[in-house]
C-alpha positions as CSV (number, residue, x, y, z in Angstrom):
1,X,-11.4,-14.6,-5.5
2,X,-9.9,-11.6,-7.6
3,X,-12.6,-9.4,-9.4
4,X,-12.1,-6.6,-11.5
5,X,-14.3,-3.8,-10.7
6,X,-13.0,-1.0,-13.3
7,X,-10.6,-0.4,-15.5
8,X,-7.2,-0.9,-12.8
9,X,-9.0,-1.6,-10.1
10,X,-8.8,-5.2,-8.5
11,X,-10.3,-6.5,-5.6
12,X,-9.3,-9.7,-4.0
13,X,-11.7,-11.0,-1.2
14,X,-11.8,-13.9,1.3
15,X,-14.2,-14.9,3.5
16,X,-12.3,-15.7,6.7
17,X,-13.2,-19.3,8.0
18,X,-15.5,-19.4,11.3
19,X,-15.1,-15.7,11.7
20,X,-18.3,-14.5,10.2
21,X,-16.9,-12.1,8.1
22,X,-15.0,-11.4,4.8
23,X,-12.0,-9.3,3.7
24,X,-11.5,-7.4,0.9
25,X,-7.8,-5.6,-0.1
26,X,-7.1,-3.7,-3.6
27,X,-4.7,-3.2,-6.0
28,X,-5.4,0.2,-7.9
29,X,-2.7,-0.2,-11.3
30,X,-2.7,3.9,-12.2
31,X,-0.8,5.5,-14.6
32,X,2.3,6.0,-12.0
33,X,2.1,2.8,-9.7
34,X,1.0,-0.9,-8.5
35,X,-0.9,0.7,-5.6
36,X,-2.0,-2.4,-2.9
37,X,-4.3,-0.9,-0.9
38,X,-4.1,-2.8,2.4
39,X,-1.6,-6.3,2.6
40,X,-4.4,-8.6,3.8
41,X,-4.2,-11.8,6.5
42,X,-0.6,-12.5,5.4
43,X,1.7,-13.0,1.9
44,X,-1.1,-14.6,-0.1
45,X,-3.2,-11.6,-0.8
46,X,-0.7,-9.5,-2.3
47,X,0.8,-12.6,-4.3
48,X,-2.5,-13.1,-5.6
49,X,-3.2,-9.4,-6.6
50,X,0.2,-8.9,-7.9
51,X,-0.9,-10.5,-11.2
52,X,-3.0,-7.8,-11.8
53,X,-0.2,-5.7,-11.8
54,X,1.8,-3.7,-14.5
55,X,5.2,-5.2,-14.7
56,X,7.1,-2.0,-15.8
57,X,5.7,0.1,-12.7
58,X,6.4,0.5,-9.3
59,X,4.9,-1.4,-6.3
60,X,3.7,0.9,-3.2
61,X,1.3,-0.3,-0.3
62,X,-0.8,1.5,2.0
63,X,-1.7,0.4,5.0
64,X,-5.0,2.2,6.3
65,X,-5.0,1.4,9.8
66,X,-2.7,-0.7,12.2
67,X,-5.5,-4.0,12.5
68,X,-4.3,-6.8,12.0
69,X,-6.3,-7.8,8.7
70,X,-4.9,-5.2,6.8
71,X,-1.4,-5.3,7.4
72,X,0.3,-9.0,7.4
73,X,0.9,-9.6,4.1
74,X,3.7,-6.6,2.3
75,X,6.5,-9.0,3.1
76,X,5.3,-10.4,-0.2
77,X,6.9,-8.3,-2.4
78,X,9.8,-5.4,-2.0
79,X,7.5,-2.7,-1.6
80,X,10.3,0.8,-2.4
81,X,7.2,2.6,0.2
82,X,4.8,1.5,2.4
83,X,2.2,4.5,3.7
84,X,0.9,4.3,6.8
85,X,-0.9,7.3,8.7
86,X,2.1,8.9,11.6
87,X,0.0,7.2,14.7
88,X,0.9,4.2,13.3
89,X,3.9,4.0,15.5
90,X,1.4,4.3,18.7
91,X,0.3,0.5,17.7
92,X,3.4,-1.2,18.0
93,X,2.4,-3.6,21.4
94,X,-0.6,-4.3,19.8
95,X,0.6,-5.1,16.3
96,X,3.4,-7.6,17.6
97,X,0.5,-9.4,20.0
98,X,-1.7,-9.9,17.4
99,X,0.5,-11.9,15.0
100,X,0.5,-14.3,18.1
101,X,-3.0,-14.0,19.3
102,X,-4.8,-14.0,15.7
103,X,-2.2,-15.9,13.9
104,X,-4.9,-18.6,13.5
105,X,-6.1,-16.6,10.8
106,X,-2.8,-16.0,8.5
107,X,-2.9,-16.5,4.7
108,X,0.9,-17.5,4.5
109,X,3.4,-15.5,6.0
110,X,1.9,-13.3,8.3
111,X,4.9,-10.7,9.0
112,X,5.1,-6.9,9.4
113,X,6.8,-4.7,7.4
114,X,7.4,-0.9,8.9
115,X,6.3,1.8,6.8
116,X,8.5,4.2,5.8
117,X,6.6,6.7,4.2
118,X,4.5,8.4,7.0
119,X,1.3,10.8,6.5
120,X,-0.5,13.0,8.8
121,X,-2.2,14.8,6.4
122,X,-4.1,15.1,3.4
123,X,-2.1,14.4,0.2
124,X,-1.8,13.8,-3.7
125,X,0.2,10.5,-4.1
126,X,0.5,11.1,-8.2
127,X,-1.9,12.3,-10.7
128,X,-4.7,9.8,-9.3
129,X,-4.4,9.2,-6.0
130,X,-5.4,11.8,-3.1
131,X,-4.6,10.3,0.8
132,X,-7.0,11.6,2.8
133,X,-6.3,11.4,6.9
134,X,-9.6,9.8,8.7
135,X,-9.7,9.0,12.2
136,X,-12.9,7.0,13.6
137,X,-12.6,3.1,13.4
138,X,-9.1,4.4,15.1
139,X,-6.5,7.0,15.3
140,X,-4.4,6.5,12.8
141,X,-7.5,6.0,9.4
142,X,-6.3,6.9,5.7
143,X,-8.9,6.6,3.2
144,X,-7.9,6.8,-0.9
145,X,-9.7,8.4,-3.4
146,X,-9.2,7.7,-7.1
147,X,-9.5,11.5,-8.4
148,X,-9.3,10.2,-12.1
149,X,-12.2,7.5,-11.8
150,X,-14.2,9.1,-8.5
151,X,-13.5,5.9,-6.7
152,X,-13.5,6.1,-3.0
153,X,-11.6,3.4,-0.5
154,X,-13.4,3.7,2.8
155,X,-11.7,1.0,4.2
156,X,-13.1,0.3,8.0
157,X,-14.7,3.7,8.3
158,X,-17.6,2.1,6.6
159,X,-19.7,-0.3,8.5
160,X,-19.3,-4.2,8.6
161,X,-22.0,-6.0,6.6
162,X,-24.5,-6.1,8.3
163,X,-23.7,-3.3,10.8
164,X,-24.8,0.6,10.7
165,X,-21.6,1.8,11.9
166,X,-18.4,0.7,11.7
167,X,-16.7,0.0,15.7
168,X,-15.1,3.6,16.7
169,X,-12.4,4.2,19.0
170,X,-12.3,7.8,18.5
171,X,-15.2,10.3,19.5
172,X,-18.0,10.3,17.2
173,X,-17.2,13.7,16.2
174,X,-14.4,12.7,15.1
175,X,-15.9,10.2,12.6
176,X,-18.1,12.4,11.6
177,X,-15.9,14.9,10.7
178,X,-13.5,12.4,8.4
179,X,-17.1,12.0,7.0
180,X,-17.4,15.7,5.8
181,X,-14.3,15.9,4.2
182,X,-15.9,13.7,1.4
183,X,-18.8,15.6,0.7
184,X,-17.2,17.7,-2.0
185,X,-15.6,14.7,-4.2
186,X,-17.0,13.5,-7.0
187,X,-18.0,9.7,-5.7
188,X,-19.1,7.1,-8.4
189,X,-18.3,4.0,-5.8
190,X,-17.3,3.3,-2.1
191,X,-14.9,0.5,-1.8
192,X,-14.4,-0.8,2.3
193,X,-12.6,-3.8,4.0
194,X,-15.8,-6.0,4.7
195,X,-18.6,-4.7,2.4
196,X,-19.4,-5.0,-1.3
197,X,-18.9,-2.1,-3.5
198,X,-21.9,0.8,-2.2
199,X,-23.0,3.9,-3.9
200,X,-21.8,7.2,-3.2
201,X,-25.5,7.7,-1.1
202,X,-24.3,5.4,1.6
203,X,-22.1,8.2,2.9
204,X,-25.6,10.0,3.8
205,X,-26.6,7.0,6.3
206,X,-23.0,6.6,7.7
207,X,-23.7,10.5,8.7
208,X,-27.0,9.9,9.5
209,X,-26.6,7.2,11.7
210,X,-23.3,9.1,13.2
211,X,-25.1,12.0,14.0
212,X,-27.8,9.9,15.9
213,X,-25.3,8.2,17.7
214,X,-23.8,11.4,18.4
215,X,-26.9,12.9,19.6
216,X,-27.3,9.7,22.3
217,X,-23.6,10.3,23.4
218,X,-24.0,13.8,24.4
C-alpha cells in the first residue's frame, strides 16, 4: 500500500507474511530528484513507488544500511547513483548469503546493485536533502533529513513496533551519539523502516531508553 504522507513524500509499506513485522521504503520527489529512500524486499517496491515519481527528474537511491530488507530491489530502475554509507563494502559475505538464506521473503527480483556514490560523512545532497552518518542498528547507518519540510528518515535507528530500542551492533554510545546530532534540526515527523510515522518527541524516549541501557552496560 502506497500513502502519501506530504506534499513529495510517499511511503509504500508491506507487511511481510509470517514474519511479524512490516516494511516501509520512501520515495521523497524534491525539487532536484526521485529520491528512493531504501529499495525494499526486491524489484516490486521501487516499481510501485516509481509512479509517484516526477518523470522529468532524476532517479537516486539510498540505501541506509547493508540488511537485507532495505536493499534488494534498485535493480528496478537505472538508478545514475546509489548512496550507501563507505562500511558498506565491510558487508559483502553477508549481503550475498542473505539473498540465499532470506530469499523466501523477495518481492520480485531480489538482486543487488553496488553503490557508487559512497558517504562517510555528513552531507547536503541538493537544496532539501542533508545525509547524516548514524551508526547504532550497525556500522555503516545514514539517516535523511528533509531540510525544506523538517522531515526526518530514521530508518532502523528507531525501534521496531513494539520494541524500545532498535537491535544495536554498535556500542550504545555510539547510538546515542547519532542521536544527538538531531537535537538541533527542526523535526515535524520521524519516518523508520518498521514503525508508523512518530513525533519529533520520540527522539527523547529513544535517548532515554539509550541512556538507561547505557547505564546497565557500564
Amino acid at each position: 500500500m502506497i500513502t502519501q504522507l506530504e506534499n513529495g513524500i510517499f511511503a509504500r509499506t508491506v507487511q511481510i507474511k509470517d514474519q511479524g513485522w512490516d516494511l516501509t521504503t520512501y520515495l521523497w520527489v524534491t525539487r532536484s530528484m526521485n529520491l528512493y529512500i531504501d529499495a525494499g524486499l526486491g524489484e516490486d517496491a521501487i516499481l510501485e513507488l516509481k509512479s509517484m515519481s516526477h518523470p522529468n527528474l532524476p532517479d537516486t537511491v539510498l540505501y541506509s544500511h547493508h540488511h537485507f530488507d532495505h536493499i534488494w530491489g534498485a535493480t528496478a530502475l537505472h538508478f545514475p547513483r546509489i548512496i550507501a554509507h563507505s562500511a558498506f563494502v565491510n558487508h559483502v559475505e553477508k549481503i550475498c548469503a542473505d539473498q540465499h538464506t532470506q530469499a523466501n521473503l523477495k518481492e520480485g527480483k531480489n538482486a543487488v546493485r553496488w553503490p557508487n556514490v559512497w558517504v562517510s560523512e555528513d552531507m547536503d545532497l541538493d537544496d532539501d536533502i542533508r545525509i547524516i552518518v548514524a551508526p547504532g542498528h550497525t556500522d555503516d547507518g545514514l539517516m535523511v533529513y528533509h531540510k525544506t519540510l523538517g522531515i526526518l528518515f530514521l530508518g532502523d535507528l528507531a525501534a521496531d513496533e513494539g520494541q524500545i530500542l532498535p537491535a544495536l551492533d554498535q556500542p550504545v554510545k555510539s547510538y546515542v551519539n547519532s542521536l544527538k546530532k538531531l537535537q538541533l534540526l527542526t523535526i515535524t515527523k520521524i519516518l523508520s523502516s518498521h514503525r508508523p510515522p512518530e513525533e519529533s518527541s520520540y527522539l527523547n524516549q529513544l535517548e532515554e531508553n539509550a541512556y538507561i541501557r547505557l547505564g546497565n552496560v557500564q
